[in-house]
VOBA-1610 file (N, C-alpha, C; in pm, whole numbers, padded with zeros to 5 digits, always signed):
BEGIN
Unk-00189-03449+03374Unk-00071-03528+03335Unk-00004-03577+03462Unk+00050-03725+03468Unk+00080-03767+03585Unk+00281-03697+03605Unk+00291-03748+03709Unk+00423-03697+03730Unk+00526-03787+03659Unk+00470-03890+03632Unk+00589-03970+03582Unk+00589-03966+03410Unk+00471-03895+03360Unk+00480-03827+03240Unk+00570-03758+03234Unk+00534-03691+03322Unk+00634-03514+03287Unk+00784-03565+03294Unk+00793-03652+03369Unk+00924-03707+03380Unk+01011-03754+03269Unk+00939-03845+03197Unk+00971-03912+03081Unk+00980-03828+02994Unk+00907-03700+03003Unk+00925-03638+02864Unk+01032-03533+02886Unk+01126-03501+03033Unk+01233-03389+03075Unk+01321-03507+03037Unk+01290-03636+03023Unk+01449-03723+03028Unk+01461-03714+02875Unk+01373-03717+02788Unk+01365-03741+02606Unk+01446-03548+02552Unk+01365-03472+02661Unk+01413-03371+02581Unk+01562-03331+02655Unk+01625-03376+02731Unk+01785-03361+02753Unk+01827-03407+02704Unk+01975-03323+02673Unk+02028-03365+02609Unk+02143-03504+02638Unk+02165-03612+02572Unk+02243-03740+02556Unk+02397-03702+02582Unk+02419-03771+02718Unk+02579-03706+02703Unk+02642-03805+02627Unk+02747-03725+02533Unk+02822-03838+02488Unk+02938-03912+02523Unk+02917-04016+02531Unk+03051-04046+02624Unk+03167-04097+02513Unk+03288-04030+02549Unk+03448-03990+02505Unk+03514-04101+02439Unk+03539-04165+02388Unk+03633-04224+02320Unk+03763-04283+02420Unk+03773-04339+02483Unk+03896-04348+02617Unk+04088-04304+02535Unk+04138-04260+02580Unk+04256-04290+02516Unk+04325-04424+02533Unk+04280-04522+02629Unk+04311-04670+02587Unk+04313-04755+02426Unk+04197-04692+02431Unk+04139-04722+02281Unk+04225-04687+02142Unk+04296-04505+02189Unk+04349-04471+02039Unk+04480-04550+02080Unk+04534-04570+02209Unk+04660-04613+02205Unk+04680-04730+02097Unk+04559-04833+02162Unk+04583-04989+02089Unk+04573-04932+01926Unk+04484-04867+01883Unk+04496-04918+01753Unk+04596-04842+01699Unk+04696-04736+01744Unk+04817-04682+01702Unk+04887-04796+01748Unk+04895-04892+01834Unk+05000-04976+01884Unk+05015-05101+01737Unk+04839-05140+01683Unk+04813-05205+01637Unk+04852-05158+01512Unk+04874-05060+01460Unk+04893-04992+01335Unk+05039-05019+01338Unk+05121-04989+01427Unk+05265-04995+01460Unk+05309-05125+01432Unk+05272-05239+01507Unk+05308-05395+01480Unk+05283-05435+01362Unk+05172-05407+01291Unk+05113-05419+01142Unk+05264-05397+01002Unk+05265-05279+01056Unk+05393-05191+00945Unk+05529-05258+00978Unk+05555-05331+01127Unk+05701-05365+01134Unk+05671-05478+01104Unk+05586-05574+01070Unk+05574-05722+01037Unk+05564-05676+00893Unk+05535-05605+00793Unk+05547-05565+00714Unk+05653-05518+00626Unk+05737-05450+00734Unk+05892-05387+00710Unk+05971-05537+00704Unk+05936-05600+00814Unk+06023-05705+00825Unk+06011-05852+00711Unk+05905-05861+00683Unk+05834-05938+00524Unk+05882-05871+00433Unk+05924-05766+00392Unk+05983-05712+00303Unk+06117-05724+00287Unk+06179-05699+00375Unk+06332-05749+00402Unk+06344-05830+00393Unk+06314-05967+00442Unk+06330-06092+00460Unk+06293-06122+00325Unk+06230-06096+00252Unk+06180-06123+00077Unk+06314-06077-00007Unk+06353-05950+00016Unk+06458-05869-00021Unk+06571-05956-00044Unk+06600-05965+00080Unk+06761-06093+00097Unk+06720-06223-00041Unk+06617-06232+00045Unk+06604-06364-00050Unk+06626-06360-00186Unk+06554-06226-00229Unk+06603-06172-00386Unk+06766-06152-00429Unk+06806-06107-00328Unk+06964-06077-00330Unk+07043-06232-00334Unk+07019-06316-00257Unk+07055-06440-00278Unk+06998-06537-00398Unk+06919-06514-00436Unk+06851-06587-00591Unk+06932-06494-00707Unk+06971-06400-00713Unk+07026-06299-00798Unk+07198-06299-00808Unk+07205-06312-00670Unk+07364-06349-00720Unk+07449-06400-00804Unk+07412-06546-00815Unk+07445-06623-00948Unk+07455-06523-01086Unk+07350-06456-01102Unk+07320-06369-01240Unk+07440-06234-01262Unk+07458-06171-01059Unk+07584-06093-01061Unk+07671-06101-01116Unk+07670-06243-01085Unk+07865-06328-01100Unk+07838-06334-01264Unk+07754-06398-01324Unk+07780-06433-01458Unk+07741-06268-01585Unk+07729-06156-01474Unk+07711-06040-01600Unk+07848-05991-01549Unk+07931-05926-01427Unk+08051-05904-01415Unk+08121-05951-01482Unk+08160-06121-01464Unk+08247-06203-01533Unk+08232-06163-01683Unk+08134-06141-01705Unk+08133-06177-01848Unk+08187-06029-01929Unk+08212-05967-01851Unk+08268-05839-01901Unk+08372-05820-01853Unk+08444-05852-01772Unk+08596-05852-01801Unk+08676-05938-01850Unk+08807-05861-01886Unk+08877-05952-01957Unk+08923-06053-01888Unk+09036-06087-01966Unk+09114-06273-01905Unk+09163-06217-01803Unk+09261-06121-01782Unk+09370-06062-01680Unk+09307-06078-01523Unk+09140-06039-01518Unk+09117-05962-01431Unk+08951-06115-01374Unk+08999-06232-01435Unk+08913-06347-01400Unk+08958-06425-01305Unk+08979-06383-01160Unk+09107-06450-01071Unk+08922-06471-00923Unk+08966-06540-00883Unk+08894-06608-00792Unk+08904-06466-00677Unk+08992-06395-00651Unk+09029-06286-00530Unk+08891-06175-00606Unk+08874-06194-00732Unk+08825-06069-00747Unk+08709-06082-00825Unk+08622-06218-00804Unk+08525-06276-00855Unk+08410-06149-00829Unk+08414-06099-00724Unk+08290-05993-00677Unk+08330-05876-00752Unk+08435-05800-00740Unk+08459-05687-00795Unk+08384-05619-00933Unk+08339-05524-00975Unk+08322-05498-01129Unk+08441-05493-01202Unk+08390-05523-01336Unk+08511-05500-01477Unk+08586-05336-01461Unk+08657-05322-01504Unk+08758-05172-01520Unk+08844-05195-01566Unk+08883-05171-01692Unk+08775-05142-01779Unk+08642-05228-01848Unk+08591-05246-01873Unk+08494-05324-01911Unk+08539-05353-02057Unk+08522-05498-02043Unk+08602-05604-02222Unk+08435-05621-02266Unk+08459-05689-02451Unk+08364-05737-02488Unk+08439-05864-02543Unk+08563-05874-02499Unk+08641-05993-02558Unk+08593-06103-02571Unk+08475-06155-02427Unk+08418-06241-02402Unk+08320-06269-02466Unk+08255-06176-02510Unk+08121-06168-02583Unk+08143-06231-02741Unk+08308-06153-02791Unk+08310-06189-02936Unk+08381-06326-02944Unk+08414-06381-02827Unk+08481-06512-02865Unk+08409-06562-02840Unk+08274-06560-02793Unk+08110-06631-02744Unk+08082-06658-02850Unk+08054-06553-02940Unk+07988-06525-03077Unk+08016-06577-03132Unk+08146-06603-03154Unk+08262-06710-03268Unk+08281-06811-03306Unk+08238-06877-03139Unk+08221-06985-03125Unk+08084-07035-03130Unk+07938-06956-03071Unk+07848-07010-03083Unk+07727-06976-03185Unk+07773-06892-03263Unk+07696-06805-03395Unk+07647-06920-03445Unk+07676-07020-03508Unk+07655-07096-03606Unk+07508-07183-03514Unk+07572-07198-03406Unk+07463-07309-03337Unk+07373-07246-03242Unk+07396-07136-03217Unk+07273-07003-03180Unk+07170-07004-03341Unk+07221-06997-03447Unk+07117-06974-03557Unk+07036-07156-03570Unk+07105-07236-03539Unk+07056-07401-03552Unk+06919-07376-03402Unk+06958-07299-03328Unk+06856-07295-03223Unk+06702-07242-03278Unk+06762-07155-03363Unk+06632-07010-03379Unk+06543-07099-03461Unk+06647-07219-03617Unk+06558-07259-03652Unk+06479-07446-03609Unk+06529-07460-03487Unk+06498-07523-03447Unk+06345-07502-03379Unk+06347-07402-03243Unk+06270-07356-03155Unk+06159-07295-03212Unk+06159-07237-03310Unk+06062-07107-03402Unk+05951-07243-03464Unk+06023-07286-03508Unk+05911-07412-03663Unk+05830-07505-03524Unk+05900-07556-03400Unk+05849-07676-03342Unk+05747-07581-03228Unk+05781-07463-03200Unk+05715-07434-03121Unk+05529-07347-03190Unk+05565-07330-03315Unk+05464-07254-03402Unk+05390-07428-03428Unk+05458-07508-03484Unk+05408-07648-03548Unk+05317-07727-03399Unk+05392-07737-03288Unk+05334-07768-03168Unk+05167-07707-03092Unk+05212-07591-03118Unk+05083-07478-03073Unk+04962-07515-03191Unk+05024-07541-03292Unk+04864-07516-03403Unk+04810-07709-03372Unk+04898-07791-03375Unk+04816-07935-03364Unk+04730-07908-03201Unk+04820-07846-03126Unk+04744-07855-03003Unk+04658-07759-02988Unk+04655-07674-03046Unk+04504-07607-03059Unk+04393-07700-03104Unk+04421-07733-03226Unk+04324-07851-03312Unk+04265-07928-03219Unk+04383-07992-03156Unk+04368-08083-03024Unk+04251-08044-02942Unk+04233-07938-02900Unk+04188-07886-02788Unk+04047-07838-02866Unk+04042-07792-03003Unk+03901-07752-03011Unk+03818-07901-03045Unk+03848-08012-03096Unk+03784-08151-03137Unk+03784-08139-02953Unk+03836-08182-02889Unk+03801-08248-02722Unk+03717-08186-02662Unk+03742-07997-02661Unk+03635-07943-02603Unk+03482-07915-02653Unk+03520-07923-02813Unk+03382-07883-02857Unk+03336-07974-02956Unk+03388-08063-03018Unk+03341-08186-03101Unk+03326-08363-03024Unk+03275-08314-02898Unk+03260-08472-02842Unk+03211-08589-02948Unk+03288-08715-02908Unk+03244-08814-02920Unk+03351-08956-02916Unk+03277-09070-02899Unk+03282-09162-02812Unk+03423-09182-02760Unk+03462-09183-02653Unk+03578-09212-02614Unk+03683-09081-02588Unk+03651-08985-02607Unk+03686-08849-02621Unk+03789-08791-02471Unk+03753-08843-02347Unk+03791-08833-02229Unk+03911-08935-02198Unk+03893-09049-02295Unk+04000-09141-02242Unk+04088-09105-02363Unk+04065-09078-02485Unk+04180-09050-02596Unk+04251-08873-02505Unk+04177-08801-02418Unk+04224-08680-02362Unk+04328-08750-02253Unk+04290-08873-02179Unk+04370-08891-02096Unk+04522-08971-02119Unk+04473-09030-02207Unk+04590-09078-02311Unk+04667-09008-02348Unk+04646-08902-02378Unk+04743-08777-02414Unk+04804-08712-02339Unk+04694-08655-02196Unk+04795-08662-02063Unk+04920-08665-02036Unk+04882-08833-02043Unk+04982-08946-01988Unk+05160-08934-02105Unk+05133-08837-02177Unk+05251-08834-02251Unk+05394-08736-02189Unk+05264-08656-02078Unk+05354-08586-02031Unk+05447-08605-01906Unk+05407-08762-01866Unk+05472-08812-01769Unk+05557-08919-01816Unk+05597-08914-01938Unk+05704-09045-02001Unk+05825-08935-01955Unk+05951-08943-01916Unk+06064-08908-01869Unk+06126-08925-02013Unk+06245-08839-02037Unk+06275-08810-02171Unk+06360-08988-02172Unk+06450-08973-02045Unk+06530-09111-02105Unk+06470-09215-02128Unk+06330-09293-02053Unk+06266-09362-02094Unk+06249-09432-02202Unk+06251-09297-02329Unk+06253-09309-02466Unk+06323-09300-02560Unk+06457-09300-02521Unk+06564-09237-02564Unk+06615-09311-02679Unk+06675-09475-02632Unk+06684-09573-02729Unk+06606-09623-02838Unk+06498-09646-02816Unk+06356-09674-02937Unk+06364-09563-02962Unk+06344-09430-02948Unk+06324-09281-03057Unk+06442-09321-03141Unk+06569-09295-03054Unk+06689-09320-03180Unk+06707-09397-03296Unk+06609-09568-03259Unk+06593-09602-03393Unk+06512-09574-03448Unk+06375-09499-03422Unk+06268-09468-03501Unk+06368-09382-03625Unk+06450-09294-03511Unk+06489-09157-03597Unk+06589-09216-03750Unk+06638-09358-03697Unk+06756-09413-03791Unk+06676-09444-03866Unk+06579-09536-03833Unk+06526-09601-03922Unk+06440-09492-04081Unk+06425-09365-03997Unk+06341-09331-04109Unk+06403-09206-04141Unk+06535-09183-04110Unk+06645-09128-04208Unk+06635-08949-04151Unk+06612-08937-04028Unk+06584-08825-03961Unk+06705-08804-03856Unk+06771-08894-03847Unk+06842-08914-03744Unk+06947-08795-03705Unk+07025-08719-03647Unk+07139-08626-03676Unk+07077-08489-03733Unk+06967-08449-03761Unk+06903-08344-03871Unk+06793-08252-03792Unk+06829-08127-03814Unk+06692-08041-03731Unk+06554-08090-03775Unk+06553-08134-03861Unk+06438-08184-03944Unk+06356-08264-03804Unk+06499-08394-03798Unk+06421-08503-03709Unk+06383-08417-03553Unk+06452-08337-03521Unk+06471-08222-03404Unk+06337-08188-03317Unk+06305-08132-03471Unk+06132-08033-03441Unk+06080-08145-03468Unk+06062-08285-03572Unk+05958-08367-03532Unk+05926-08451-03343Unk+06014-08397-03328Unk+06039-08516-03161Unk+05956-08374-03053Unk+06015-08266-03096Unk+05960-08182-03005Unk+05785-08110-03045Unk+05769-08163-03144Unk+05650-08151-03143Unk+05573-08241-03134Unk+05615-08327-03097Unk+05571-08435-03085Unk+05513-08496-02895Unk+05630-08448-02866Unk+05669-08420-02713Unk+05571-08304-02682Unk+05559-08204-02732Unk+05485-08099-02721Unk+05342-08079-02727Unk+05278-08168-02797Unk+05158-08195-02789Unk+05049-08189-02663Unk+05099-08303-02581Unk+05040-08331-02476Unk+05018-08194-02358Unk+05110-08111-02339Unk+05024-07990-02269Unk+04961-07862-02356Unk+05021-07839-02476Unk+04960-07772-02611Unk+04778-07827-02603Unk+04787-07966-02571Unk+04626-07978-02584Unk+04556-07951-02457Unk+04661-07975-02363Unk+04588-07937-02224Unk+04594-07759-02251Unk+04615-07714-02183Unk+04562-07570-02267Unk+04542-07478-02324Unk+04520-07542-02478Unk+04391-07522-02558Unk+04257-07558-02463Unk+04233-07686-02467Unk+04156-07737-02410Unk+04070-07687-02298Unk+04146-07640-02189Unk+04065-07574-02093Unk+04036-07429-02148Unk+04100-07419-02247Unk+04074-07268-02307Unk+03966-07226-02349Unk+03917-07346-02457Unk+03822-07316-02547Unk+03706-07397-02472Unk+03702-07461-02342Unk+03614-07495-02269Unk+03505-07342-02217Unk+03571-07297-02261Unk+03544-07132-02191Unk+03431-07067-02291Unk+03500-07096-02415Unk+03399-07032-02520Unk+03241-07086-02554Unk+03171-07007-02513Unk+02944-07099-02536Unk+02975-07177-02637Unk+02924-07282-02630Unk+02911-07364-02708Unk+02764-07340-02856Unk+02692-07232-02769Unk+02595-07192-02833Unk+02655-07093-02952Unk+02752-07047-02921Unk+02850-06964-03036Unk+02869-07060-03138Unk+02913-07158-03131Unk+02923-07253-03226Unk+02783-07356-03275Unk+02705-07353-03221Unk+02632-07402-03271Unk+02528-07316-03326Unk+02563-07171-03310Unk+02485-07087-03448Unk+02595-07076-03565Unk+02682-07107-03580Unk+02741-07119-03659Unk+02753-07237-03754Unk+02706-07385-03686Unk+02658-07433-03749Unk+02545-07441-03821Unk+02407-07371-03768Unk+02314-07317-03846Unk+02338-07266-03979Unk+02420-07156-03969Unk+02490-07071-04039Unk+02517-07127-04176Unk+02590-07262-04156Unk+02635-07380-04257Unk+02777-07416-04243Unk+02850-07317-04125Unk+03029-07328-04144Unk+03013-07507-04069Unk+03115-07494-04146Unk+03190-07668-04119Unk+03301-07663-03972Unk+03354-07791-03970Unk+03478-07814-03865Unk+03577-07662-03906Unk+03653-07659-03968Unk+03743-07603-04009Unk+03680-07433-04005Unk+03583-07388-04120Unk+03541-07257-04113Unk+03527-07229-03972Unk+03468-07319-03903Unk+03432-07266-03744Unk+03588-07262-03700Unk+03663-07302-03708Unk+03799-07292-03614Unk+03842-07160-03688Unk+03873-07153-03811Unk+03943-07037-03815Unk+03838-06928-03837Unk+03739-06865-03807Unk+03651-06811-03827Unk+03610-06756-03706Unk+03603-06812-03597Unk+03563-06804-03492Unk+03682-06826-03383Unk+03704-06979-03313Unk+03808-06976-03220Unk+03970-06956-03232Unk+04021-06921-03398Unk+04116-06862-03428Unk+04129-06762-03359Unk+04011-06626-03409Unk+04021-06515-03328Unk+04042-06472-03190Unk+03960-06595-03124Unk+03943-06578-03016Unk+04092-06668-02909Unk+04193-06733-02988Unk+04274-06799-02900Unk+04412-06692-02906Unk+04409-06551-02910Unk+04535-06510-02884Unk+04616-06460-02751Unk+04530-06501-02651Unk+04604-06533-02517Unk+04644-06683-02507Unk+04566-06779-02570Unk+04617-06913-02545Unk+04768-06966-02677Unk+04757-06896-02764Unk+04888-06918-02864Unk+04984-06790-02772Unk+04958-06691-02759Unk+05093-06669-02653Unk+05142-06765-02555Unk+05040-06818-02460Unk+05093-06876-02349Unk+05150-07020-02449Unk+05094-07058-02480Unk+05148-07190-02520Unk+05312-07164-02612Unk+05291-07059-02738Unk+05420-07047-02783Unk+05519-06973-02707Unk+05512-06887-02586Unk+05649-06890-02535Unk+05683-07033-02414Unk+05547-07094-02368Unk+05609-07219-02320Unk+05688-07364-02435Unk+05649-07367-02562Unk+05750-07445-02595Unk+05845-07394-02687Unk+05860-07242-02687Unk+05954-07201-02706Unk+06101-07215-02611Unk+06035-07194-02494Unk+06150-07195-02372Unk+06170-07360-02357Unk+06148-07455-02370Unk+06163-07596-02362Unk+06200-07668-02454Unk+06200-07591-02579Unk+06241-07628-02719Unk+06367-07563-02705Unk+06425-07440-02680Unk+06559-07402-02677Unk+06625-07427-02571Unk+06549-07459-02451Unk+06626-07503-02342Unk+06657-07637-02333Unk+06651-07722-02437Unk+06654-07865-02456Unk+06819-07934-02459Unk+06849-08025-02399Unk+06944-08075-02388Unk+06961-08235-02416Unk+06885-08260-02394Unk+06923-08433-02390Unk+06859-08475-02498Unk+06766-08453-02581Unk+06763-08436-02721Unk+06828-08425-02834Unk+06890-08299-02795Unk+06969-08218-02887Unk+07100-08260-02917Unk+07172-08367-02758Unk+07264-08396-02793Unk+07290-08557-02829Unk+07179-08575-02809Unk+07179-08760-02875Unk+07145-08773-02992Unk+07021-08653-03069Unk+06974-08687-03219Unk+07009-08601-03334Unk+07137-08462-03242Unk+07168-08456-03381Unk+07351-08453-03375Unk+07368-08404-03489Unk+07532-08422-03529Unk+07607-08296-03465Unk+07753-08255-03471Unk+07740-08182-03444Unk+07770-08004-03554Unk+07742-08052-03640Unk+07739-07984-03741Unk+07560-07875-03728Unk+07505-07992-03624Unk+07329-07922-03620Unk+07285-07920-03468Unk+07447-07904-03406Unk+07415-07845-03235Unk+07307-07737-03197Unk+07230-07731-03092Unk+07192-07597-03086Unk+07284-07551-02947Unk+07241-07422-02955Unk+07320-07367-02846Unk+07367-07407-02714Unk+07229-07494-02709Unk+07297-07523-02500Unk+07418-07620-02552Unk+07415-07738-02645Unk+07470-07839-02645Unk+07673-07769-02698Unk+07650-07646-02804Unk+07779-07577-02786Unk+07812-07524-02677Unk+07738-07478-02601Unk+07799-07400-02467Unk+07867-07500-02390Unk+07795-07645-02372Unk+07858-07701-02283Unk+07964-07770-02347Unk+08022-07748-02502Unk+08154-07823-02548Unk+08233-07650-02555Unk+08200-07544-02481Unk+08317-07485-02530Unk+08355-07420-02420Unk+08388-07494-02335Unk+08490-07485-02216Unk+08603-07605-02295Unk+08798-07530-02206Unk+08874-07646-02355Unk+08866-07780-02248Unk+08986-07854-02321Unk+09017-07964-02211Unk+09131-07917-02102Unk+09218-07823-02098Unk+09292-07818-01957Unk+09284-07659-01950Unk+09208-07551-01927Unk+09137-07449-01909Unk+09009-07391-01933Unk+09008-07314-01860Unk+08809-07233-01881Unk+08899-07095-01954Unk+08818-07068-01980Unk+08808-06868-02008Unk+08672-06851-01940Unk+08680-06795-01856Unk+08526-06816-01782Unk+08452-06673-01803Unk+08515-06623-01836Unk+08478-06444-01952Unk+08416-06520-02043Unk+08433-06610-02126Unk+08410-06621-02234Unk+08260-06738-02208Unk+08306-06810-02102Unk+08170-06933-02051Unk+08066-06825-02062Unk+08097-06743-01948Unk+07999-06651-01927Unk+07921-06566-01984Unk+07963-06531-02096Unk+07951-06457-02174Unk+07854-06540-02253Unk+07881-06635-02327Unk+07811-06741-02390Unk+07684-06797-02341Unk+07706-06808-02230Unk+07543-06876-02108Unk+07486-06746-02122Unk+07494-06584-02102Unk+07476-06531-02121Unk+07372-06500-02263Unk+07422-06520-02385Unk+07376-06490-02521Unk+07305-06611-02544Unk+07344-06720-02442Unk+07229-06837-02453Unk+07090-06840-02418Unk+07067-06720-02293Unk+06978-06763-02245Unk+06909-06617-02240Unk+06942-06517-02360Unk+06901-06385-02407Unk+06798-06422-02478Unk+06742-06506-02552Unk+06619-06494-02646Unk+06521-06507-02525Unk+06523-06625-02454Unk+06399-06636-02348Unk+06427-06570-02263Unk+06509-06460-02197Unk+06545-06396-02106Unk+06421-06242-02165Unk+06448-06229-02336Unk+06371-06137-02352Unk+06209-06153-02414Unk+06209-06304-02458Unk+06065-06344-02458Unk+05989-06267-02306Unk+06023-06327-02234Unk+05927-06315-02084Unk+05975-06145-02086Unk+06086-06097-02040Unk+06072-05974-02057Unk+05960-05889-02107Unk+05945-05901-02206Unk+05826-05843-02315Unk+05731-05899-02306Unk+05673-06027-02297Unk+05568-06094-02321Unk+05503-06161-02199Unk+05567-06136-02064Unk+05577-06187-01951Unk+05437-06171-01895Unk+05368-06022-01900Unk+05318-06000-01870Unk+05123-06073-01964Unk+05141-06091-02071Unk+05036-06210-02138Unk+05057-06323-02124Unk+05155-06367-02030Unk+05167-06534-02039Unk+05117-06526-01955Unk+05150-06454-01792Unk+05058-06516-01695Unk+04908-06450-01699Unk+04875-06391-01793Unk+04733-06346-01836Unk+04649-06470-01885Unk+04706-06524-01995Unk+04660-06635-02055Unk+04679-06737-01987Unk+04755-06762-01932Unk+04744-06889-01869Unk+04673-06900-01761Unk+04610-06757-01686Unk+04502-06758-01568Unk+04399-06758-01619Unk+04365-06725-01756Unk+04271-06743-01838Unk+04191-06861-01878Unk+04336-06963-01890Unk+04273-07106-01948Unk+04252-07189-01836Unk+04334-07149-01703Unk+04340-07261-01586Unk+04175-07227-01536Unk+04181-07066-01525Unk+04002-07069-01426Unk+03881-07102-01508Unk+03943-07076-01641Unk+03751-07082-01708Unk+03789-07231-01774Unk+03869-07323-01741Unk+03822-07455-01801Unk+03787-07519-01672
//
């Protein structure tokens, strides 16, 4: 065996020193761990404030709205109630009971009536093609970029002319009407989602237009009728310029009383408050509760169409 054998084989069988880890090394990535967490601390805070400043407004109008008249003075706008009134609440009520219930049946019929045409909508476009199908979709679109005043004068005589005028009746026809155009947008990307091969064993089967909708994509649209009925729920009761040109005021809904019941030479601003308050409690507790399936469904219909 030559010498430079023997050599090679004393270097294989020693042992490998290992070389150490430097403490340069643990410093940085403790340094790096350190800068990480205070850009972190500091994104958090800076988010924080921001919350505290978007929230304020909401401070002022739940304080206010619980104390009485005595204690509604500009020096003590920040302070809490002591004792805490509901004075505000029942002269809210008193005044806006009648046209809080003109809301419920306003918002409930147009936003249920809205969701089912635009479902319809959406299963003929996505799954019953034919001729012209993309431009009657874009046509429909385009409804959602008419600006309400635009239409304001011609609706009013449609509404005179055909004896709707002043009446919840004519109310929910305008808002479902209005409502359509994103009701079909998604549906539409909704049921773009569902095989088409699902439906076309079902036509095998023998089901028709109709059996196939409620039979099949009925079942399957109850993330897209959430998202859609609390969106024209909240746009149907949050409606204003509608509400106060087409009906009387015998068939106000709520926003349109809130903003007549401040007087002419004082506020009770307990009582404003209080009222904006109980105005904006139904959709305050829609999303509350349901908050969490709207943005389910609606990530639902945006990625898979």
């Amino acid at each position: 065996m030559s010498s430079s054998a023997v050599i090679t084989d004393v270097e294989e069988l020693a042992p490998r020193r290992v070389i150490p880890v430097g403490k340069s090394s643990g410093r940085g990535a403790h340094s790096r761990g350190m800068r990480a967490r205070a850009l972190r601390f500091t994104l958090y805070g800076i988010l924080f404030l921001f919350a505290l400043w978007y929230l304020t407004p909401i401070y002022i109008l739940l304080v206010t709205s619980f104390k009485p008249s005595s204690q509604v003075t500009l020096d003590r706008m920040w302070t809490l109630p002591w004792p805490p009134s509901l004075d505000g609440f029942t002269a809210a009520w008193t005044a806006l009971g009648p046209n809080f219930m003109n809301s419920l049946k306003l918002a409930i019929p147009a936003a249920i009536l809205s969701s089912m045409l635009g479902s319809l909508n959406g299963y003929v476009l996505a799954k019953w093609k034919f001729p012209g199908a993309d431009t009657l979709f874009t046509l429909i679109l385009f409804g959602m970029f008419i600006p309400y005043q635009a239409i304001l004068i011609p609706l009013t005589q449609v509404m005179t002319n055909v004896g709707l005028n002043g009446s919840i009746q004519g109310l929910i026809l305008v808002h479902v009407i209005y409502g359509i155009p994103i009701t079909t947008l998604i549906f539409r990307n909704y049921y773009a989602a569902i095989p088409t091969e699902l439906l076309e064993a079902a036509k095998v089967d023998g089901a028709g237009f109709f059996r196939i909708y409620r039979s099949i994509l009925l079942p399957l649209s109850a993330s897209g009728f959430v998202v859609v009925l609390i969106w024209q729920f909240n746009s149907v009761w949050n409606d204003f310029l509608f509400a106060a040109t087409l009906t009387t005021p015998n068939n106000w809904p709520v926003t349109v009383a809130l903003n007549n019941l401040a007087g002419s030479f004082s506020v009770d601003w307990n009582v404003q408050m209080a009222g904006a308050l109980l105005a904006a409690l139904p959709t305050l507790l829609i999303f509350i509760i349901l908050g969490r399936f709207f943005v389910r469904g609606l990530l639902a219909g945006s990625l898979k169409g």
